[in-house]
C-alpha positions as a printed Julia matrix, in Angstrom:
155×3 Matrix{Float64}:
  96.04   96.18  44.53
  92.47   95.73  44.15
  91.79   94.29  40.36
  94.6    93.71  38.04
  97.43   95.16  36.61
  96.69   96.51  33.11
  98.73   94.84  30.56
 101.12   96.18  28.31
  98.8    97.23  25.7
  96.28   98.88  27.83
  98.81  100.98  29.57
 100.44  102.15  25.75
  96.61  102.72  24.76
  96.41  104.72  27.95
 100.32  106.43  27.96
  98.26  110.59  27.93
  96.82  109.43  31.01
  99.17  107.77  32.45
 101.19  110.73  31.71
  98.56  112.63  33.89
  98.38  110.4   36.57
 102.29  111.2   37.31
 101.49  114.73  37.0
  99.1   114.7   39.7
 101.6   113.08  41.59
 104.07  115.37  40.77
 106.11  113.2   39.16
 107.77  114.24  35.95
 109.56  111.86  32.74
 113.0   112.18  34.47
 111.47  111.43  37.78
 109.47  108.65  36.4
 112.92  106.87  34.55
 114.72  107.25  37.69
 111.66  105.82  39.59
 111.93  102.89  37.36
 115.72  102.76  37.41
 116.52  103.3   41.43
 113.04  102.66  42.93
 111.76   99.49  40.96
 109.04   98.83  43.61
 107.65  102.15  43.8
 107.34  102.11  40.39
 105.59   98.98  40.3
 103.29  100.6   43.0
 102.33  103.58  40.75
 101.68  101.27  38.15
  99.06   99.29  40.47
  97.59  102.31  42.0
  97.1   103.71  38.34
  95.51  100.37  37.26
  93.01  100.75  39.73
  91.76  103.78  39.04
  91.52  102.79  35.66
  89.28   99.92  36.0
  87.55  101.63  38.8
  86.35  104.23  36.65
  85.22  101.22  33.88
  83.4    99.49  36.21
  81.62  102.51  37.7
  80.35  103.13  34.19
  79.42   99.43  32.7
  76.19   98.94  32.64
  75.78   95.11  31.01
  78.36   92.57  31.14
  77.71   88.89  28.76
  79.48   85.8   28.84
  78.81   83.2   26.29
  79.65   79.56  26.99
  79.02   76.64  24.75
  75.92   75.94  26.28
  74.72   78.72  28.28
  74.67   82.65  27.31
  74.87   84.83  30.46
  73.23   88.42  29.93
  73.68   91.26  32.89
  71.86   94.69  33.27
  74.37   95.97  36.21
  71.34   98.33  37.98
  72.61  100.43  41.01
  71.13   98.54  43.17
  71.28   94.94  41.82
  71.75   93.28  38.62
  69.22   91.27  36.66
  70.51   88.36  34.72
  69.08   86.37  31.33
  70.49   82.86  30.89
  69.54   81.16  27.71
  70.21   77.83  27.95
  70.76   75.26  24.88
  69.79   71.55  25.83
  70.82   69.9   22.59
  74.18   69.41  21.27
  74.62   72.59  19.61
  77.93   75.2   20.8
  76.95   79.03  20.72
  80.22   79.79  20.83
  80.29   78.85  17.35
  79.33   81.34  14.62
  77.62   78.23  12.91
  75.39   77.22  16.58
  75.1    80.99  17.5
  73.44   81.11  14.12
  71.64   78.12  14.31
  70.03   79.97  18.13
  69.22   83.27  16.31
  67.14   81.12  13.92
  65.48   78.73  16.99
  64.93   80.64  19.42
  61.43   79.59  20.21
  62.67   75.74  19.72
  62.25   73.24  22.74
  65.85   72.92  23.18
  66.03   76.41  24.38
  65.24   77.57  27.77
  65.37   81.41  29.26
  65.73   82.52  32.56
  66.09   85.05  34.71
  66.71   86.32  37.97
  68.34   89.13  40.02
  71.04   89.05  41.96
  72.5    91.39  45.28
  75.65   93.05  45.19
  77.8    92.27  47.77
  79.26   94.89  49.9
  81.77   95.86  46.98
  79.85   96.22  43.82
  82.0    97.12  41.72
  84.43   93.81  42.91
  81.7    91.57  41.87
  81.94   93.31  38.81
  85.41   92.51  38.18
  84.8    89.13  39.29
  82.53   88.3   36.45
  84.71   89.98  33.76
  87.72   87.65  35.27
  85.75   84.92  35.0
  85.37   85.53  30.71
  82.16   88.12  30.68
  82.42   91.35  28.55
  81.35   94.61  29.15
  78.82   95.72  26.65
  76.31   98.25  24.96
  73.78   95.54  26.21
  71.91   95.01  22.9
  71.28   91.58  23.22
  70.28   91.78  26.71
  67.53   93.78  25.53
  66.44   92.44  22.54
  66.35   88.98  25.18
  64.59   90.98  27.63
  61.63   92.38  25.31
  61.4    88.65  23.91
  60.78   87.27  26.78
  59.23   89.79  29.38
């Protein structure tokens, strides 16, 4: 398995396609109940092979991924052949994870306590991995509105 399993909620939200996916594998209810019944572990491998596919085709199609952290907010325009990143950085005591300090940086944003930067980064041989990586590690695919508002402000 490549990413992760989807959870229980994803795969209800997803049931139609999952529905499909068995279908393509020729693989109808009955078949599928017995699968589960007789066959636990080649069930559990269907369920893996569909996950992947699934978050395959989401990470082929994100664009911007952003990850806030008390101090830092982590912007990402995914381009095909690299992605660009925005960090704004707070250097006072204030949380941006906090509706009252997220508010308190939409009203400062030109203050001395905040810094931007930016940079762009390779992929590594599996783009869409790295992709993964960051969403593991807490980022969130996105429309990327704020990475653009952040990009006109400061480009």
């Amino acid at each position: 398995m490549k990413y992760s399993r989807l959870t229980k909620e994803q795969f209800e939200e997803l049931h139609q396609e999952f529905i499909n996916f068995l279908a393509t594998q020729s693989i109808t209810a009955d078949e599928w109940t017995n699968l589960k019944a007789n066959k636990p572990d080649l069930a559990e491998m269907e369920l893996d092979v569909f996950s992947d596919l699934i978050w395959e085709g989401a990470l082929n199609k994100a664009e911007y991924l952003e990850h806030f952290a008390p101090k830092h907010m982590y912007l990402f325009h995914l381009k095909e052949d690299q992605m660009h990143a925005i960090v704004v950085n707070i250097k006072n005591d204030v949380d941006i994870t906090t509706q009252e300090g997220y508010d308190w940086l939409r009203g400062n944003l030109m203050d001395e306590n905040v810094e931007f930067l930016q940079a762009d980064k390779a992929y590594s041989e599996d783009k869409n991995l790295d992709k993964f990586k960051m969403i593991e590690q807490g980022a969130s695919i996105t429309k990327g509105e704020l990475y653009k508002y952040f990009y006109k402000l400061i480009n």
